[in-house]
C-alpha positions in Angstrom: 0.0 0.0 0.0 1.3 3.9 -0.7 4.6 3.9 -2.2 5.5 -0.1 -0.9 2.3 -1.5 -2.6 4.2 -1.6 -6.7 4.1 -4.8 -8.0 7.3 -6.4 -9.6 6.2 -8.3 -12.6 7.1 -11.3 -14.2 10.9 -10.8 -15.9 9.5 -12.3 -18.9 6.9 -9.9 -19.9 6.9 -6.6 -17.8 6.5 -4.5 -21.3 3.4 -6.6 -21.6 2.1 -6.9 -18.1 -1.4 -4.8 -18.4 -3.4 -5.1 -14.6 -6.6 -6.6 -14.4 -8.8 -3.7 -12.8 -9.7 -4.5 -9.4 -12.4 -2.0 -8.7 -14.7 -4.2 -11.1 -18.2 -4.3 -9.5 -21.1 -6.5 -9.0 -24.4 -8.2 -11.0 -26.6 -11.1 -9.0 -25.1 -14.8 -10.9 -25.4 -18.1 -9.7 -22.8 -20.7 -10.9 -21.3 -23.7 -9.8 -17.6 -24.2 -9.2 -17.6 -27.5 -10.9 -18.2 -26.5 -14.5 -15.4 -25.1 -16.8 -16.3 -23.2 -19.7 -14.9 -24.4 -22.9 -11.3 -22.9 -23.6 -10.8 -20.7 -26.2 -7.7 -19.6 -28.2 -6.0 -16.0 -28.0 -5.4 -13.6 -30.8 -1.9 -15.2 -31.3 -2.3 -16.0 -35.2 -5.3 -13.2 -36.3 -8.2 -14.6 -37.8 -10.7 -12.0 -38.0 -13.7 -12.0 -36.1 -14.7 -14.4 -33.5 -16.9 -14.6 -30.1 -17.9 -16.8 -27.6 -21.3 -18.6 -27.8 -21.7 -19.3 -24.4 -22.7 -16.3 -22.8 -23.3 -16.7 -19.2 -27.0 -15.0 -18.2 -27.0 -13.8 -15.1 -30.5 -12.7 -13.2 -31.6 -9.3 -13.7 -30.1 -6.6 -12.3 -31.6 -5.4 -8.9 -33.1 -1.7 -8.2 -29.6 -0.9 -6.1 -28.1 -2.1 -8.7 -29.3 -0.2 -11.5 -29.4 3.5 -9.1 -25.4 2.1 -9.1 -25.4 1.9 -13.0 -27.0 5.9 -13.7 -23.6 7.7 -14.6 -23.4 11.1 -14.4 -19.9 11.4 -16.5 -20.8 13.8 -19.7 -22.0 12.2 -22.7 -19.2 13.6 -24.5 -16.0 11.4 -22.3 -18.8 8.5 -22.7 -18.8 9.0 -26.5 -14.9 9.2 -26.6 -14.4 5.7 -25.3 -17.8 4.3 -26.8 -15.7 5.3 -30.3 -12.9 3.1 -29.8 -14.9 0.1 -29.3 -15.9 -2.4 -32.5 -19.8 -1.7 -33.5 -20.0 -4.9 -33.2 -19.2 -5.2 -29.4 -21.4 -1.9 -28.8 -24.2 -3.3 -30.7 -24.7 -5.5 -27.7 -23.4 -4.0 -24.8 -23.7 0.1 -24.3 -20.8 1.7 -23.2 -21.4 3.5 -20.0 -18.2 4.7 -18.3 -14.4 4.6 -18.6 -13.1 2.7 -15.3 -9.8 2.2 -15.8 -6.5 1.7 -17.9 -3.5 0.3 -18.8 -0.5 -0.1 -20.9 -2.7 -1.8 -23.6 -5.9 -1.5 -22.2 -9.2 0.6 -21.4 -11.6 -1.0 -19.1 -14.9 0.3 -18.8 -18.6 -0.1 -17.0 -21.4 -1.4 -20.0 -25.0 -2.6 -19.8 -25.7 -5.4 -22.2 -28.5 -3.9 -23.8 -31.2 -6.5 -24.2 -30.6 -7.7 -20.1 -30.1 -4.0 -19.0 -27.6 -6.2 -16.6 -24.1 -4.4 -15.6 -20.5 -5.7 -16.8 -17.0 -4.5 -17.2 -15.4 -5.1 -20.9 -11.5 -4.8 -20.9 -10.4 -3.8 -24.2 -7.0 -4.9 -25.5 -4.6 -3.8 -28.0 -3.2 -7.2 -29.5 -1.3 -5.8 -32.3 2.0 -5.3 -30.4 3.5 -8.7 -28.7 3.7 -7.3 -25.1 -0.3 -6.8 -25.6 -0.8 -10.6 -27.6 1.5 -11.8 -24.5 -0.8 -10.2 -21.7 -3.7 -11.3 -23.7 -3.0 -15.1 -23.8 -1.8 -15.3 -20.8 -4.5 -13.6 -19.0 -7.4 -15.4 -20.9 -5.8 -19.2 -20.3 -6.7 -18.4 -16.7 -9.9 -16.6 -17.0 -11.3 -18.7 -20.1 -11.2 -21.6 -17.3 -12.3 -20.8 -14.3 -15.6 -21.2 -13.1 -16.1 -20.6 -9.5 -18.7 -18.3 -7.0 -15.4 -17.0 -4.9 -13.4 -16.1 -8.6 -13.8 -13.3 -10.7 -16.1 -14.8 -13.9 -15.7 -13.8 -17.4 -18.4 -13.8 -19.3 -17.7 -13.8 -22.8 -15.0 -12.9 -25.2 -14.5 -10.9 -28.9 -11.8 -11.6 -30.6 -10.4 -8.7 -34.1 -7.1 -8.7 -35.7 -6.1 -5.2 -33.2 -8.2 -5.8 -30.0 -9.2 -8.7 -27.9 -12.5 -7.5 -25.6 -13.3 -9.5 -22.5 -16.5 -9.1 -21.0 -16.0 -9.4 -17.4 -18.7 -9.9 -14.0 -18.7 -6.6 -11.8 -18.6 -5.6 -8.4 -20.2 -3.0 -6.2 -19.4 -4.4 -2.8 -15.9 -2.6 -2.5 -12.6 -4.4 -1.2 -12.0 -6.1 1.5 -10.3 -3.8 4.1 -12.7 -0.9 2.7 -16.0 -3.2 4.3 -13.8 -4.0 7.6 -13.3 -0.2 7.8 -17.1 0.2 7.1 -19.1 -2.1 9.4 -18.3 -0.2 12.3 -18.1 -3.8 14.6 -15.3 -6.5 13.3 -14.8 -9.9 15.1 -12.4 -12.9 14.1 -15.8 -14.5 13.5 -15.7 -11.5 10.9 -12.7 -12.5 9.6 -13.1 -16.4 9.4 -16.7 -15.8 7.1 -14.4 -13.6 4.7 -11.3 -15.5 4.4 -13.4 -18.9 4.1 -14.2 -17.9 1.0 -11.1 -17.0 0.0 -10.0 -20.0 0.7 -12.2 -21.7 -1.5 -11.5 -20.2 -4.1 -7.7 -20.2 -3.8 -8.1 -23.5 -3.4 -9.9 -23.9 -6.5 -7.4 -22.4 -8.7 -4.6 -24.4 -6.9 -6.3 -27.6 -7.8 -6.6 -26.5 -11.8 -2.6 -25.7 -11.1 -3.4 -21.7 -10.7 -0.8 -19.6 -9.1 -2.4 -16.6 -8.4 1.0 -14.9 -7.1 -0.6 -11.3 -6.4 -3.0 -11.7 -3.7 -3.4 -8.8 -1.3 -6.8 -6.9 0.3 -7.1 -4.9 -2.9 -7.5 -7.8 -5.0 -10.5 -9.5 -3.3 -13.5 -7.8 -3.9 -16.9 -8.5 -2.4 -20.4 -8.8 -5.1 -22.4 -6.8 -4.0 -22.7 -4.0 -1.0 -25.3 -6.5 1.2 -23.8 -8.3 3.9 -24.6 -11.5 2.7 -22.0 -10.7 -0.5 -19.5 -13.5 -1.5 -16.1 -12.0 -2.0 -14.2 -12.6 -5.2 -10.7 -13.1 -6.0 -9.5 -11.1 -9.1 -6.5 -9.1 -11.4 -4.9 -12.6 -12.8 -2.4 -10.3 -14.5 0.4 -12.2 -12.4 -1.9 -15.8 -12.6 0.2 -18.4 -13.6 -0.2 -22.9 -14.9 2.2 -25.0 -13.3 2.5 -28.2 -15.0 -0.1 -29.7 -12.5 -1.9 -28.9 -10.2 -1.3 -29.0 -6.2 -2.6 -32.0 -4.3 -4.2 -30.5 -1.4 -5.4 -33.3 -0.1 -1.9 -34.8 0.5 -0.9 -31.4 1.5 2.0 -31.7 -1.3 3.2 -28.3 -2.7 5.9 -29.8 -4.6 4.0 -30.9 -7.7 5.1 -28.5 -9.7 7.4 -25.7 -9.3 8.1 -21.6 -10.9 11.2 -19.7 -11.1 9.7 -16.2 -11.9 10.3 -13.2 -9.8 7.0 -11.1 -9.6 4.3 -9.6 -7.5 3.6 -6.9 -4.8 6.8 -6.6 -2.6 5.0 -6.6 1.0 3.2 -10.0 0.2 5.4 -11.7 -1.8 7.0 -15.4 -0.5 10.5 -16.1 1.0 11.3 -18.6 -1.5 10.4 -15.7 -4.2 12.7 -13.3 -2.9 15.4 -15.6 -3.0 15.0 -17.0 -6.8 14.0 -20.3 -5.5 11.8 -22.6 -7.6 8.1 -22.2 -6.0 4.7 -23.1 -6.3 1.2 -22.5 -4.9 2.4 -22.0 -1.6 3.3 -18.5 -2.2 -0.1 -17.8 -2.4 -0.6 -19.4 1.2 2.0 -17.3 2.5 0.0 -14.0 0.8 -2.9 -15.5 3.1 -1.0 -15.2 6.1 0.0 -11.7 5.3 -3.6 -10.9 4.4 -4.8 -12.5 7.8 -2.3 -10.5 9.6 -3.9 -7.5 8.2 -7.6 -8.3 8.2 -7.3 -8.6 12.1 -5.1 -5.6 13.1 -5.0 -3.2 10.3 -0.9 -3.3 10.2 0.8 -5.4 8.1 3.5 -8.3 9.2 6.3 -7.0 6.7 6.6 -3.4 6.6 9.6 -0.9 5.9 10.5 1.6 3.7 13.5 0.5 2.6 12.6 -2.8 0.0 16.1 -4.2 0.9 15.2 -4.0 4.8 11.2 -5.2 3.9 13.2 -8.4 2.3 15.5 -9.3 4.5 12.2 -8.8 7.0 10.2 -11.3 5.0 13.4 -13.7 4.3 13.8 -14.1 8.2 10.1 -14.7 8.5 10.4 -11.9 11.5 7.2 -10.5 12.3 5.8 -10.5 15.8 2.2 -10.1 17.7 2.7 -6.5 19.6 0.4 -3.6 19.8 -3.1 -3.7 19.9 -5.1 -5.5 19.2 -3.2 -8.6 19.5 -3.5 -9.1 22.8 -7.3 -9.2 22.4 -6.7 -11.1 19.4 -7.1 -15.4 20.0 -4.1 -17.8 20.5 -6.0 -20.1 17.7 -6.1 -16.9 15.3 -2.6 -16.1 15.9 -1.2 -20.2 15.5 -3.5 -20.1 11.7 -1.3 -17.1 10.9 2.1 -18.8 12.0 1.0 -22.0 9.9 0.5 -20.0 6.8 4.5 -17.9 7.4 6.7 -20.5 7.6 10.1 -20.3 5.8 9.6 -23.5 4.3 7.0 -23.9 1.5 6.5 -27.4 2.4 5.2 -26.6 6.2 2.7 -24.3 4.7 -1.0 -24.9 5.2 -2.5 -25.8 1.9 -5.9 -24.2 1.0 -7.7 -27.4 2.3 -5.9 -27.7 5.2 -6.5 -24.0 6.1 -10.1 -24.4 5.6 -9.7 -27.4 8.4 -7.9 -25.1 10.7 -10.4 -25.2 13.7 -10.1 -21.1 14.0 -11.6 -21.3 10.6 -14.0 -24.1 10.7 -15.2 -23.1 13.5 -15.5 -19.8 12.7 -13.8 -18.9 15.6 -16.4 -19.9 17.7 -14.4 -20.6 21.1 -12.1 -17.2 20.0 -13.2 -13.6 22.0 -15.8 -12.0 20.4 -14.1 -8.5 21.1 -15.1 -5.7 18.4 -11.8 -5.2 16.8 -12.9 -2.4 14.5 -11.3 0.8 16.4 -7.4 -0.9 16.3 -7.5 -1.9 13.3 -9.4 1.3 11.7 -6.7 3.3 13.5 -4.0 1.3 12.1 -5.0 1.5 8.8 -5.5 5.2 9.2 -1.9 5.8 10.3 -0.4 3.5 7.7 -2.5 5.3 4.9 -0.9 8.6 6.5 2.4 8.0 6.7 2.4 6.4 2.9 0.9 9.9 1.9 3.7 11.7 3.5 6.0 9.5 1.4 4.0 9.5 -2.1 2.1 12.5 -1.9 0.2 11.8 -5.4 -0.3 8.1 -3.9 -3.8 6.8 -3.8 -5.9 7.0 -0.8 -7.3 3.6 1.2 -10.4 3.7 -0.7 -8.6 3.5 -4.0 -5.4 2.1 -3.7 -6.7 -0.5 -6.6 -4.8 2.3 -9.1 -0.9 1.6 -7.6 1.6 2.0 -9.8 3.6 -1.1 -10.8 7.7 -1.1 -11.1 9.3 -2.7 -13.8 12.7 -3.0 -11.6 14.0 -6.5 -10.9 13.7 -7.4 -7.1 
């Protein structure tokens, strides 16, 4: 977060590495996690026209919904971006708002105008490689996923310059914006969101998905009700392994990586030091998360990246200031089990969703309101990273961080 949240991307494509927009938000669709859509191939060769057939319909759109979907933005910016897109893209969905961009892309807010329900399309620019090598890579991933806890795409148009994905949305906010917001947080609290992060970590670890970016910012809840599930998205850094991970032998060793890449204060031990790794960085990016979810501060934190490394390398972090102390002995051993130094002691996704703090949703743990430590915390961390970045994004909107190209 501030001027420590930059990502480092993969040393294979960082001219190419476009982010998936986090602040996408939220229409009402059921799905199974059990069903993978048909894959597709990427612009690679240029064929000319194609699309996806199997367009996901989702429920209408509810009334807080659609009050979420009336823009105010002029016509005129609306027209601007609404002329870049094919005719044959905006003769089904209408162009509503830009919501963010990249090096080869423009994301922005549609309606699909028969449905009148709310998506995001990402439009890509294919034509120069770093864009066709962002593209494949980031639609491999998507074009297989199918999962309630995992960011859905929904369809796909394919031309000879741009590649438009037509992705779910979200109007629920990020994670540490709806801790901030309830105004009462328990680890009870906690357990209900990071179950279902869990599950669908572990369901991209079991198609051999490395996320290798997960942090607050990129899990996003569906909807603003308190009932939402909360989705994990930006697959810019998503990687295949050769396999996947069998969580149910707890064996991280299936198949390994060797590229540095992701955001610094999150990212593994075995990372840092150009070890081969696997899934179990993402674990480890749990544990930080945890950490944060239930005090606001973050296990790894200093302004100097070579003093934040050698931090994370030497796994030293400790439990001090509030609120640990009002914070459960079983809550604190889950976030231990996910930091080890070695990969191979890490709690897989399945094994994490056994932990008893998590299956029982912390039941026998204090059901203290944590909210004012951990809203403090997060106010004085957002402080002093606007002393160091002025121009650096504020809590609510830290989904806009600029990403470094430098090698770690």
């Amino acid at each position: 977060m501030g001027c420590g949240n930059s990502k480092v991307l993969p040393e294979a494509s960082k001219k190419g590495y476009v982010s998936v927009v986090q602040s996408l938000v939220a229409f009402s669709k059921a799905h199974h996690d059990d069903d993978e859509p048909k894959k597709k191939k990427c612009a690679g060769k240029q064929r000319g026209l194609w699309f996806s057939t199997n367009v996901k319909n989702p429920p209408p759109a509810s009334n807080s919904q659609q009050q979420i979907l009336k823009d105010g933005r002029p016509r005129d910016r609306v027209a601007k971006y609404k002329d870049k897109f094919d005719p044959r893209v905006t003769a089904r969905y209408d162009i509503k708002a830009l919501i963010g961009r990249g090096s080869f892309s423009r994301v922005v807010r549609v309606e699909h105008r028969m449905t009148r329900q709310p998506f995001a399309i990402k439009m890509m620019e294919v034509e120069a490689p770093g864009g066709r090598e962002v593209c494949a890579s980031e639609l491999a991933v998507l074009q297989r996923v199918s999962h309630s806890n995992v960011i859905q795409l929904i369809e796909v148009f394919q031309f000879p310059q741009r590649v438009y994905m037509v992705l779910e949305l979200a109007t629920g906010g990020e994670l540490l914006d709806r801790v901030v917001s309830r105004g009462h947080f328990t680890e009870r609290d906690a357990t209900q969101a990071l179950r279902m992060v869990l599950e669908g970590v572990g369901y991209l670890h079991n198609l051999g998905i490395t996320h290798r970016d997960l942090k607050p910012e990129n899990l996003l809840y569906y909807h603003p009700g308190a009932d939402s599930r909360l989705l994990v998205t930006d697959f810019g850094l998503a990687t295949f392994g050769s396999a996947g991970c069998d969580i149910s032998r707890g064996d991280h060793r299936t198949w390994s990586l060797r590229t540095t890449c992701g955001t610094p204060e999150y990212m593994a031990p075995e990372v840092l030091l150009r070890k081969p790794y696997s899934c179990a960085v993402d674990m480890w990016a749990l544990g930080v998360i945890t950490y944060i979810v239930l005090s606001g501060s973050m296990p790894f934190e200093d302004d100097s990246r070579t003093r934040l490394y050698r931090s994370i390398v030497r796994g030293k972090y400790s439990f001090h200031g509030d609120p640990w102390p009002s914070v459960s002995n079983l809550a604190k051993d889950f976030i231990q089990r996910l930091l080890p130094l070695d990969p191979d002691t890490r709690l897989t996704a399945e094994q994490a969703i056994r932990h008893p703090w998590v299956a029982s949703m912390a039941a026998s743990s204090s059901m203290r309101n944590l909210h004012r430590s951990i809203s403090q915390n997060l106010r004085q961390r957002t402080s002093r990273s606007s002393s160091r970045c002025p121009s650096s994004s504020t809590a609510s909107n830290v989904y806009s961080s600029k990403s470094t190209r430098k090698k770690v």
